[in-house]
C-alpha positions, 0 to 999 in steps of 0.5 A: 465486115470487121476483120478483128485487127488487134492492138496493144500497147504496153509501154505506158497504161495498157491499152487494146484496139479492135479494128482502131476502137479501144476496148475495155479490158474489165476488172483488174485480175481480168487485165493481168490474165490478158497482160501476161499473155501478150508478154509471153509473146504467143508462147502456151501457158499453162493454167497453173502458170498463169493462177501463179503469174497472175494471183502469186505464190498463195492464190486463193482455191477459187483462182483456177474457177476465177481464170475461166471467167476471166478468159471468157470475159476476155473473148467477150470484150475482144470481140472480133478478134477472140479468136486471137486467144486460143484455148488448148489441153496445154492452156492459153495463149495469145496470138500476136504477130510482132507489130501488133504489141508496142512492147515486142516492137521496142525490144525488136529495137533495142535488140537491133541497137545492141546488134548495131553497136561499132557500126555506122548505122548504131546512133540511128537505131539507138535512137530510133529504139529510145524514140518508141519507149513512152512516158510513164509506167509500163503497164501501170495498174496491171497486177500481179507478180509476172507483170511487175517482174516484166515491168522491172525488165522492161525498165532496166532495158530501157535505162541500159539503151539510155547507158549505152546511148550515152557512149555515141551520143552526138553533140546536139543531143547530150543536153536532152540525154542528160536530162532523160539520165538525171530523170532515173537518178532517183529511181536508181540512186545506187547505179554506177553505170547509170552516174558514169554515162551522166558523169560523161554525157554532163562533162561533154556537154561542158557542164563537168562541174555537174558531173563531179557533183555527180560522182560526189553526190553518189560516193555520200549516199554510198558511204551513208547507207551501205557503207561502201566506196564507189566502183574503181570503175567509176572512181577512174571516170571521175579522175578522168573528168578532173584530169581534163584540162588540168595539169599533170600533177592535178590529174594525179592528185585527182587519180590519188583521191579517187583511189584508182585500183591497181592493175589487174593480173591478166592470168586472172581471166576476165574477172573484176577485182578480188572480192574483200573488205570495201576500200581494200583488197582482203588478204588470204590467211598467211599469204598476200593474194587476195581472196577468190572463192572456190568452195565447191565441193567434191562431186559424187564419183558416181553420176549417172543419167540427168543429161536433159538437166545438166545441158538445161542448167548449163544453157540456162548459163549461157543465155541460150535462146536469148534467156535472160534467166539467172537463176535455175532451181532444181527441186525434187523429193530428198535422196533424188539426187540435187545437189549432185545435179548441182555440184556437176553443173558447178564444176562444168561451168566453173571456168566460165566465173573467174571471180569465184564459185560460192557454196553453202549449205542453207540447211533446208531440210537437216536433220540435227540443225535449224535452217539458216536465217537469211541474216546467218547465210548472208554473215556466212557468204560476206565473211567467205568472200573475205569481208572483215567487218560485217555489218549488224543490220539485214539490210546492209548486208544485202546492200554491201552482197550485192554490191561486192558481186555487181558486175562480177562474174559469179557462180552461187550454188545455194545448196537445200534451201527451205523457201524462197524466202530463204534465198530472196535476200541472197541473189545477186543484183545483177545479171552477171552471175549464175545462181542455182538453188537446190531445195525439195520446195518447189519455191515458186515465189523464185519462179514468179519474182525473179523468172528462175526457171524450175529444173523438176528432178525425177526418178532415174530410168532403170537404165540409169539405175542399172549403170549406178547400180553396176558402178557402185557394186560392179558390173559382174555382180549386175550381170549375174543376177539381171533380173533381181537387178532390175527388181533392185532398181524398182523397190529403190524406186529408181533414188539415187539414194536408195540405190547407193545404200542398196549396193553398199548392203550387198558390198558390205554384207560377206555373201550377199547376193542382190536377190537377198537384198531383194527379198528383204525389200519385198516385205513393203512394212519393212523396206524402209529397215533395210534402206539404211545404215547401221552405222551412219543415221544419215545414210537412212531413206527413212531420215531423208524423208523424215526431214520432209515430214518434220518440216510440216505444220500440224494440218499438213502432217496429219494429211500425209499420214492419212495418205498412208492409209489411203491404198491406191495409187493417186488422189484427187482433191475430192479424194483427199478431202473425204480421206482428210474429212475436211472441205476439197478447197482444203484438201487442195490446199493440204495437196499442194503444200505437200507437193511443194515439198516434193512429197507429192507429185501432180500431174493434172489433177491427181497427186501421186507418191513415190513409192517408197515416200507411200512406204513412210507415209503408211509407216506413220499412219501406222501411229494414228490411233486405230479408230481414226484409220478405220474410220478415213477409210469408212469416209473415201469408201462412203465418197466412192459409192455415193459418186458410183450411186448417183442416178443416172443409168444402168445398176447405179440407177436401181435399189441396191440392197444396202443402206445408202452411203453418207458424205460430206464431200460432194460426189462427182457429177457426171453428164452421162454414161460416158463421163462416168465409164472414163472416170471408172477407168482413171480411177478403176487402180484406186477403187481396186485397192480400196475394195480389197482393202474393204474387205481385208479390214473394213465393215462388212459391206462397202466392199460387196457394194463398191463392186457392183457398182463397177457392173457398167465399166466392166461390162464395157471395158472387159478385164474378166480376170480381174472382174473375178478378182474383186467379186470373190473379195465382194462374195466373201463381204456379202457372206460375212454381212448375212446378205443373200439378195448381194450374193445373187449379185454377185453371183449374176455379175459372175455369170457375166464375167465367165461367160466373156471367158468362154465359160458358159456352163460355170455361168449358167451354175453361176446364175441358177445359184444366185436365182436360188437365193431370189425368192422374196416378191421383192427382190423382183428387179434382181430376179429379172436380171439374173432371168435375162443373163441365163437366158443370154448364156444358154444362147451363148451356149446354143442352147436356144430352146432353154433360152426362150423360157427364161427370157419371156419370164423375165420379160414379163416380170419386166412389163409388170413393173413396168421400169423403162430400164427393164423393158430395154434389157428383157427385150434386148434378150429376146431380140438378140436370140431371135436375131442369132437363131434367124427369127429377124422378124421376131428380132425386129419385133422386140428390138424397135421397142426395146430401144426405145426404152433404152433411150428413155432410160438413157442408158447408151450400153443397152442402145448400142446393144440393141443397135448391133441386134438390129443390124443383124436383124436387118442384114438377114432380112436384106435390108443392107442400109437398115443394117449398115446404119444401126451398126453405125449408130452402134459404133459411135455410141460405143467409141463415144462411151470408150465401150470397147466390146459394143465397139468390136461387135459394132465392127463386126458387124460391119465387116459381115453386112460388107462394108460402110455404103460409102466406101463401096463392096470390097473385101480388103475394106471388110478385113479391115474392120474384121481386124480391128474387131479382132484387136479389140476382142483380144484386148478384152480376152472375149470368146467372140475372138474366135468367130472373128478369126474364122471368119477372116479365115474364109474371106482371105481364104 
């Protein structure tokens, strides 16, 4: 039998074996999803890494449908070995021990080489290392961004053991080195280390004359293109070679034309030579030290929290856990504090970059100036380090940046940066500088092409909040009024920026107190007025976030001031694309381009908003023309009710008196009553405020009919009190729409929630009022509804005898119409009062068939229901495992459901038949469940609480 062995093998095509056979790994995308996981070397990526690491910057809306494929085809073709690939909530990775990929094989080498160096052993491992490096390109026809950075890697890897090889080579091998070196000349025809080890290597092995033509060759090309001398470095490596062997006045005339640098200053550090015009060191103004950059700015004196972020920048500068990252990117929305992460990071780490610290302004997001063009920064950054003649062209002016910062130890902080475009031309070409970039784009192009690691800036806790807070205006002034303080921080949104113009409102106002400031900050229309300056426009919350906006194309605009209008909390693409009227691939294409921009935030598939960037945004929504808002509300209302009426179960299932609602957008599709309560539950703060936002200003209507569509989540999940909430909003839409049979509704589904709140006889007034409303033949099916809960309440309410009338009404109504659904509810009446009154065989009676019409009707809230009435049905006939199973079959449909009051009465009863059999009679294991029945009866403010608490009270009494 096949034991799934796998191996992979990268250094040159990418190949895979399963137990010694190779296997076709299908199309290319499908070989770049299988190639960036095995280079992530059992690390879990996530799936948006992998769409950017496979598709780019700009994947097409179809990539994260395509990665599925692409993963399922890939455990397809591995066969035995799937299970190596491993799917979680998190994403994928790809379990390979070191062995078993030829590329995690040649860097354990190169590491031992590198680790060996100064020791006797350290020619062995070089070579040894060399020898598992193939010919060829690694990875060659893999693509994708992450793989062609790691190809690069890999490559430069390599060259640098070949540099490094080059030092302890022995005799016998320097004519196949030198080959091996002359071979990546053309690759990396401006490398000066690599032309120095070939210098040497070539000079050794008695071939000098080859080696000067080395350099010689090197210096034209540099000269030619980027209009700069050779390295002093390698200028002395090549006096060296022509003093060997020659006369003294040889060698010195050789050391004259080479232009060997002069001797550094050792209080300078470990630094290179001062930056400054190629072939001579710039000169200071009136002064003749050359030029070392220092431009870093004052920090702000007042820097609270970010301390996960400061030690992440400050590891990511030292190479921490072996990272060879670079370059760190700290994004967020404006007014959040960036460049004051920055800034302290720069300080911190300034004496670990002797050769200069460079800041600039990029201009990113300005409010009176255009972002600078890469060209314009690069002119700024030469002309800084203090280069006199800069070239005219782009290009050379890369050439000449990173050629005067190769080798040097640098810190670069480019400072509100618009795109990764912007930057690209900017970096370094080596690995000896740092680089951190600030911007409110999330500039994933940096994260794919270079591997800068992203640094996402949050809000800050309201500790850190009330420390800034105290530090700007004074501890005192916080501790008198802590909770007004507190509110402070949460109406600032926990900004840096917000809270600094807050305090200077209360220092600089004769008299203020923060609860004056606090009071203004309420009124949320006008939050925004009170978050700025008089006399400095740039000191405005509203500003910052207007740079943002006005950063948007005209498509993108017009969605962030329809999310203006949108009143909840978060959206989903389906969401956006009702709101936005436009297809969900759109829409999530509209959502991602404003979370770039940090004016959204994402976390799985739902988009949020700081609340004072919610505050602007509704701000401009205010501009839309009046239709325009009324009628993006209309279209979200119209998704939400279409997605709540699908058929399927319960009140979503049956004829609502109103005109069935139109979208564009296709509603979600659920695969039960359990998908569709959880979704209620994700979306239950979003549907809240569209329903009280329907009923302020929309037409009568959706209002009424989105809340009774909400009939099963509540059912299940409880929240009587904000049940009542919304149905008052929903009685007053049904009253102003003329609807009677909605008001009976209504009034039903009040009847519910008062009864769950112990107010039975409000129910019963509830129910008699809505059955006064039902006296067309047609309005049958709601007749039997409101019939069956009064029937219920008067039960509640030991009214027993009054139940028993119209709980056969109904369901005789029930019988003649015949609907399974019905069948299961009249019946589930009659066996739940039959059960409570000790009729157990009469419970039975109605119980057998009723679940047998819940089960056709597929509604999993009426089965459990009639479960647990059939539990107690059999508990009081004494059959104990008759009992023990339908209380169980109750409570897993229940947890399964996420119903939580099935789930209580479900353990209940449990706890009263005595136990699970399995467990065996104990009254400890029975208090048990009573207790976890008491905490959910709790949590959902049930009557049933009491019953619960008493019956605890006589077993441990």
């Amino acid at each position: 039998m096949s034991d799934g062995r796998l191996r992979v093998e990268g250094l040159g095509p990418l190949t895979v074996f399963v137990d010694g056979d190779e296997v076709d790994l299908g199309p290319p995308k499908q070989r770049a999803v299988f190639a960036v996981l095995a280079l992530c070397e059992g690390a879990t990526v996530s799936r948006g890494e992998l769409v950017d690491h496979v598709w780019g910057e700009s994947p097409p809306a179809t990539a994260a449908g395509s990665l599925h494929t692409y993963v399922s085809g890939l455990r397809r073709v591995l066969g035995p070995a799937q299970e190596r690939l491993i799917s979680t909530r998190s994403g994928y990775r790809l379990r390979l021990e070191g062995s078993m990929f030829d590329i995690a094989v040649a860097k354990d080498l190169a590491g031992r080489a590198q680790a060996a160096q100064g020791t006797r052993h350290a020619v062995g491992a070089y070579e040894q290392s060399l020898t598992s490096w193939t010919a060829g390109t690694i990875l060659a026809g893999v693509p994708g961004p992450f793989v062609a950075l790691a190809r690069n890697r890999l490559a430069r890897l390599r060259l640098q053991l070949l540099v490094e090889y080059a030092e302890l080579a022995p005799p016998g091998r320097l004519t196949e080195l030198a080959d091996l070196l002359l071979a990546e000349i053309p690759v990396h025809p401006f490398d000066e280390r690599l032309r120095c080890a070939l210098m040497k290597v070539l000079h050794r092995g008695g071939r000098s004359a080859e080696g000067l033509g080395q350099y010689e060759d090197l210096r034209r090309k540099l000269a030619a293109e980027l209009g700069i001398s050779p390295a002093p470095a390698t200028q002395a490596v090549y006096a060296a070679i022509l003093a060997d062997g020659h006369s003294p006045a040889e060698a010195s005339s050789a050391a004259d034309r080479a232009r060997l640098p002069k001797q550094r200053n050792p209080e300078r550090g470990q630094g290179r030579e001062p930056l400054g015009d190629p072939g001579g060191a710039a000169e200071g103004p009136g002064v003749g030290e050359p030029l070392r950059p220092a431009q870093l700015p004052h920090g702000t004196d007042v820097f609270v929290g970010r301390t996960a972020e400061l030690l992440t920048v400050v590891r990511s500068a030292a190479g921490a856990g072996g990272s060879s990252r670079r370059i760190v990117m700290i994004v967020g929305v404006g007014g959040i504090g960036k460049s004051a992460l920055a800034l302290r990071s720069g300080h911190l780490l300034r004496d670990g970059y002797p050769d200069g610290q460079v800041h600039i302004n990029l201009r990113g997001f300005d409010p009176s100036r255009a972002p600078l063009t890469p060209e314009a920064a690069l002119h700024q950054l030469l002309a800084s380090v203090g280069v006199r003649h800069v070239p005219d062209g782009r290009e050379e002016r890369i050439a000449l940046w990173r050629s005067l910062l190769a080798d040097r130890r640098m810190l670069l902080v480019l400072d509100n940066a618009a795109s990764a475009d912007q930057v690209e031309d900017l970096l370094p070409g080596s690995g000896s500088c740092f680089v951190i970039v600030t911007s409110r784009n999330r500039l994933s192009g940096l994260a794919v092409r270079h591997a800068a690691r992203r640094i996402p800036l949050g809000a800050l806790s309201e500790q850190e909040s009330l420390s800034l807070l105290a530090a700007a205006i004074g501890e005192e002034r916080v501790g008198a009024e802590p909770q007004a303080a507190r509110r402070l921080t949460q109406l600032c949104d926990h900004s840096p920026f917000a809270l600094q113009i807050a305090a200077e409102q209360v220092v600089s106002t004769s008299g203020a107190h923060i609860s004056d400031l606090v009071g203004q900050l309420e009124d949320v229309q006008h939050r925004l007025d009170a978050l700025e300056l008089a006399d400095d426009p740039l000191c405005s919350v509203r500003g910052v976030l207007s740079w943002s906006f006005t950063a948007l194309g005209e498509d993108t605009a017009r969605a962030f001031r329809l999310l203006g209008v949108f009143p909840g909390a978060s959206v989903t693409r389906h969401t956006a694309a009702a709101l936005f009227a436009v297809p969900p691939d759109r829409a999530e294409v509209l959502l991602a381009t404003l979370g770039a921009l940090s004016l959204l935030e994402q976390e799985d598939d739902r988009f949020t908003m700081h609340d004072l960037t919610r505050a602007y945004a509704a701000e401009l929504s205010r501009q839309l023309p009046g239709g325009e808002r009324q009628d993006a509300l209309v279209r979200v209302l119209a998704w939400y009710r279409l997605t709540l009426s699908r058929p399927g179960s319960g009140v979503a299932s049956r004829d609502l008196p109103i005109e069935a609602p139109q979208s564009d957008v296709p509603p979600i599709i659920f695969a039960g009553q359990r998908d569709r309560l959880r979704w209620c539950g994700l979306e239950w703060q979003n549907i809240a405020a569209l329903i009280r936002a329907a009923g302020r200003s929309g037409p009568p209507g959706p209002a009424w009919h989105l809340t009774c569509l909400l009939f099963e989540y509540f059912y299940a999940a409880g929240q009587p009190r904000e049940w009542l909430q919304l149905l008052g909003v929903a009685m007053r839409d049904a009253e102003a729409a003329g609807n009677p049979v909605a008001e009976a509704m209504i009034f039903n589904h009040r009847s519910v929630a008062y009864s769950r709140l112990g107010r039975n006889e409000t129910a019963v007034q509830q129910l008699h009022r809505g059955l006064e409303l039902l006296a067309r033949p047609q309005d049958w099916q709601h007749r039997i509804s409101l019939l069956g809960n009064l029937a219920s309440t008067l039960r509640e309410a030991k009214e027993y005898d009054a139940a028993r009338g119209p709980a056969q009404e109904a369901l005789a109504l029930a019988k003649q119409e015949g609907i399974h659904y019905y069948l299961a509810a009249t019946h589930d009446v009659l066996c739940e009062l039959n059960a409570e009154t000790g009729r157990w065989e009469e419970a039975v009676q109605h119980g057998v068939p009723g679940l047998y019409y819940a089960r056709r009707a597929g509604d999993r809230i009426l089965e459990a229901n009639l479960l647990i009435n059939l539990g107690l049905a059999g508990h009081g006939l004494g059959r104990q495992e008759e009992a023990e199973k339908a209380f169980g079959d109750a409570l897993r449909i229940s947890e399964d459901a996420g119903d939580r009051y099935h789930e209580a009465l479900a353990l209940f009863g449990l706890a009263r038949v005595g136990v699970p059999a399995h467990e065996g009679a104990d009254d400890g294991v029975a208090a048990g469940l009573a207790r976890r029945a008491l905490a959910r009866f709790e949590e959902l403010h049930a009557e049933e609480a009491a019953v619960v608490r008493a019956f605890l009270t006589a077993l441990e009494g």
